[in-house]
N, C-alpha and C positions, 0 to 999 in steps of 0.2 A: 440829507441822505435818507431815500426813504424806508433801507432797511432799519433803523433807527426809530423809524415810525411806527413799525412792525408791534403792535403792543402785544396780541399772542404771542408773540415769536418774544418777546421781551421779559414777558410774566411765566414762560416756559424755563427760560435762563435762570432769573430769579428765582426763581423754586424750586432748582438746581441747587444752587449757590445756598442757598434755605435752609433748605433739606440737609445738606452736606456740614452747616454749619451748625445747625443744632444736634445732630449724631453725637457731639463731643458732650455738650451738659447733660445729654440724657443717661449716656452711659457713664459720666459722672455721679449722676446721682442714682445709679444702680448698681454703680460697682466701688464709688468713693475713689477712683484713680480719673486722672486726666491722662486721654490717648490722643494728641494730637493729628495720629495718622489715620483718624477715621474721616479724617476732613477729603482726603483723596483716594478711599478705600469705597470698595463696592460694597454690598449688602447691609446690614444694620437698619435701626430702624431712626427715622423714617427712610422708608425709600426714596432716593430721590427721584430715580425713572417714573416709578409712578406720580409723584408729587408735579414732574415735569410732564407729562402726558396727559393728565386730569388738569392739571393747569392752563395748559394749550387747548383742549376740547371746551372747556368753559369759557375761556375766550371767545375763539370761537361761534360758541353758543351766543356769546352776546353780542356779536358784532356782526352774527347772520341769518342767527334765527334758529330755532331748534328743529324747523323744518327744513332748514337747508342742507344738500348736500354736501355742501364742505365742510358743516357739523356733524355729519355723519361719517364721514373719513376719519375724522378727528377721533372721535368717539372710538370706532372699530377697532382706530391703532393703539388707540387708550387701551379696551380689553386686549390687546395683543400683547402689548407691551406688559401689563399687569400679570397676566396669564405664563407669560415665558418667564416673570421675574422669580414666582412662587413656584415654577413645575420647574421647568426645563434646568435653568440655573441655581435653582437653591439641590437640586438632585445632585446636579454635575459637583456642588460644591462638595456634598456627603461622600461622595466618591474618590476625590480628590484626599478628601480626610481620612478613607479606609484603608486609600493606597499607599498615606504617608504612614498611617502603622503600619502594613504589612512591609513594609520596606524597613522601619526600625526596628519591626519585629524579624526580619531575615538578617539584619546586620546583627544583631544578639546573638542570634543562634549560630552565626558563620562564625563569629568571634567568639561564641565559647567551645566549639568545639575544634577549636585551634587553624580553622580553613581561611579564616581571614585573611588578609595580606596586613603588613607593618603598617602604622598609621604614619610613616611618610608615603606611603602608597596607596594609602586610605581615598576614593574616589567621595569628594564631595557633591553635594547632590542638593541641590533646591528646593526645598520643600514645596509639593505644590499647593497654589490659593486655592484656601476652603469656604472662604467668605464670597461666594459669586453672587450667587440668589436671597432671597427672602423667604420668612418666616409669612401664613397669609395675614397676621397680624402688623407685619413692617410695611407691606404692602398696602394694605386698608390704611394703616395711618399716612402715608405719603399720599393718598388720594384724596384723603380729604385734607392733606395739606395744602395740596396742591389748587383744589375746589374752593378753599375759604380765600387763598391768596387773589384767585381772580373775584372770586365775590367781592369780596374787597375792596380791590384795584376797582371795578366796577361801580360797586355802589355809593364809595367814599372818598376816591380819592380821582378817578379819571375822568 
């Protein structure tokens, strides 16, 4: 099968998977707890988008040439991808975070001045996800985790 053969496409996944895998000893050894669930949670460091985007461009690079065009696609969606991970979505995340206090900060205030309803009536609510984006340091690190996996694969093992 020759998506199978696909080795960007392969070391893209992989560095997914990487990335996603080592999120858990890092903030082990940062916070001295084990969080399983960072294994399938967005943001943290390393990024994996970026680790998988800079992974795939250096590919790429090495199976078309730095002058080629479809290492310049590759590349462009790299900074695209990188670019949304640290603006666009690490914002949306801060925001996500302001509106789950203003929202436990309204439930306080309704509830102490007696306006609230019974907490069998109590409207539960979902906190929304604050972890979307990246810090530009989670980002830098999954890029060049992403770059050493294909150097790598390249240099040593394919």
């Amino acid at each position: 099968m020759a998506l199978l053969q696909n080795t960007p496409l392969l070391l893209a996944l992989f560095s997914i998977l990487f990335a996603q895998f080592i999120k858990v000893p890092i903030h082990f050894v940062l916070t001295k707890k084990v969080n399983w669930s960072l294994l399938t949670s967005t943001g943290g460091m390393p990024s994996s988008h970026s680790a998988a985007v800079t992974s795939l461009a250096t590919a790429v690079g090495f199976e078309t040439g730095l002058s080629s065009p479809t290492f310049a696609v590759a590349a462009m969606f790299a900074g695209i991808v990188m670019y949304d991970a640290s603006g666009v979505r690490y914002q949306a995340g801060q925001h996500a975070a302001a509106l789950n206090q203003i929202r436990d900060d309204l439930h306080v205030f309704f509830k102490e001045i007696s306006r609230w309803p019974d907490k069998s009536q109590e409207e539960k609510h979902e906190e929304l996800k604050t972890l979307l984006g990246h810090k530009p340091s989670e980002v830098l690190s999954g890029a060049v985790t992403g770059i050493l996996i294909a150097i790598i694969y390249y240099n040593f093992i394919g």
